[in-house]
C-alpha positions in Angstrom: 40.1 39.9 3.2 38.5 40.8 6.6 38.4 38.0 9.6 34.4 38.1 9.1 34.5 37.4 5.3 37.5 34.5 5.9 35.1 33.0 8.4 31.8 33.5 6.6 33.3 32.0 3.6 34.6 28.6 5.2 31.0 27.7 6.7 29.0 28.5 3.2 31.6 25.8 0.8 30.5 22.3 3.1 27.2 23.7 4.4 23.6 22.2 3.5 20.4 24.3 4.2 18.3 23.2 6.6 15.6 21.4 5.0 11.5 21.4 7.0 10.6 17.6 7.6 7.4 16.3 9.1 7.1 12.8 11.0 4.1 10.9 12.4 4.9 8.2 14.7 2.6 5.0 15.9 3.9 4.2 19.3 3.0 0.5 21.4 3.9 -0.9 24.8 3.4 -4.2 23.2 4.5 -4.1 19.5 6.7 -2.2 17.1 6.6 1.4 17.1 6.4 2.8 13.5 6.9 6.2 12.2 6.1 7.6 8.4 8.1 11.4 7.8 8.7 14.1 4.9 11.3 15.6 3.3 15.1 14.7 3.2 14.6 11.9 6.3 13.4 8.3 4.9 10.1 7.9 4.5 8.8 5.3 7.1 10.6 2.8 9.7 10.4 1.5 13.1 11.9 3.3 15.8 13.0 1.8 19.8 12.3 4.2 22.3 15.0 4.3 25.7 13.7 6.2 28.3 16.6 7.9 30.1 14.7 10.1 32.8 11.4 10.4 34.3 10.6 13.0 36.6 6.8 13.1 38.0 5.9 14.3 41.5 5.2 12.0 44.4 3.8 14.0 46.9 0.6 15.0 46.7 1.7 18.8 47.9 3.6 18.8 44.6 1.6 16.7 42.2 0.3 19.1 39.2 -0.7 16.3 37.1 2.4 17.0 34.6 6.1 15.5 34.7 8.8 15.3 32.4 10.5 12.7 30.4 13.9 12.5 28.6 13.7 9.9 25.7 16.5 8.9 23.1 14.7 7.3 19.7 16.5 5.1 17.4 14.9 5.3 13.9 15.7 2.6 11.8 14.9 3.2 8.2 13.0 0.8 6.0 14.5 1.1 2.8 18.1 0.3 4.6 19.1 4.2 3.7 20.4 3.9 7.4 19.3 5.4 11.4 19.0 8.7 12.9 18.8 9.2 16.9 16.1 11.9 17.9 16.6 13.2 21.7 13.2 14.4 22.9 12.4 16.3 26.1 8.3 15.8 26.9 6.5 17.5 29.3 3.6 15.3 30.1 -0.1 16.3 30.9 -1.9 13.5 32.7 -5.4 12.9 31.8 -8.3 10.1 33.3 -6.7 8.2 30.2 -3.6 8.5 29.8 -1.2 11.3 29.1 -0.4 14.2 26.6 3.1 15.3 25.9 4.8 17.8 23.7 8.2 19.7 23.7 11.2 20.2 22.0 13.5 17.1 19.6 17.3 16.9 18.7 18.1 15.2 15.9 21.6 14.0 16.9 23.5 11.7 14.1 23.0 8.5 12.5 24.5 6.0 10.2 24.8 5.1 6.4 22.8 8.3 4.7 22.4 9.9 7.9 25.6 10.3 9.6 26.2 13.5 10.7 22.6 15.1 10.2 21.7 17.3 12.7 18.4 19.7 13.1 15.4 20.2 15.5 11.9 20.6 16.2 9.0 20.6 18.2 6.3 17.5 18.9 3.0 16.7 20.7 1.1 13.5 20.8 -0.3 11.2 23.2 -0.7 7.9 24.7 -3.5 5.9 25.7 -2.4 4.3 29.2 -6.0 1.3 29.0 -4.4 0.6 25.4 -0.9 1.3 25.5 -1.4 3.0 21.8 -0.4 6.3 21.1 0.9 8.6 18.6 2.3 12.4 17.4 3.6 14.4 15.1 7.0 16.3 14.8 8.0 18.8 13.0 10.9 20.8 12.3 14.4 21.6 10.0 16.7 18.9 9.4 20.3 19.2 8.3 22.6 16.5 6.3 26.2 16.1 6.5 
């Protein structure tokens, strides 16, 4: 047996496709932030949000009314199937009322059902600075261990 076909081999026994999943999130300043989702993630929970880098121009020779923000989510599931930590990196777009944001997620572990799931994706949304609502929408493949 060749060194490719001994390798390929030892990946395809324990492996799980990646599997497409959709999430729409509800985000508040002042309340719980909720999210619903599709396929193999749980379908609805709350999620706590831990900002651990913003990055947004001071002067006003550099301000181009964007920034960037590096956030790590807890999801906690509702039906107690277990959590999942997403890692997103936003690039946000400053408006008169608040601010846009999209860019790439990592889906980095978890517990109970969800240790060891991995994947990634892309999301947009926005929040609504008067209200402190806002919302988005991921999307993107999701692998279980």
């Amino acid at each position: 047996m060749s060194l490719l076909a001994a390798l390929a081999s030892i990946g395809v026994a324990s492996a799980t496709s990646p599997v497409p999943f959709t999430m729409a999130d509800e985000v508040s300043v002042s309340a719980v932030s909720t999210f619903t989702s599709t396929g193999p993630l749980c379908a609805s929970g709350t999620f706590v949000d831990d900002v651990a880098l913003l990055a947004i121009a001071r002067s006003a020779q550099a301000r181009s009314g964007r920034g960037s923000v590096l956030i790590r989510s807890v999801y906690t599931c509702d039906d107690g199937s277990g959590t999942f930590v997403m890692v997103k990196h936003l690039t946000l777009t400053f408006t008169d009322t608040g601010f846009a944001d999209t860019g790439p997620v990592e889906i980095l572990g978890g517990t109970g059902a969800y240790a060891g799931v991995t994947g990634h994706g892309s999301t947009s949304g926005g929040t609504n600075a008067r209200s402190g609502l806002g919302g988005g929408t991921t999307t993107g493949l999701v692998q279980l261990g």
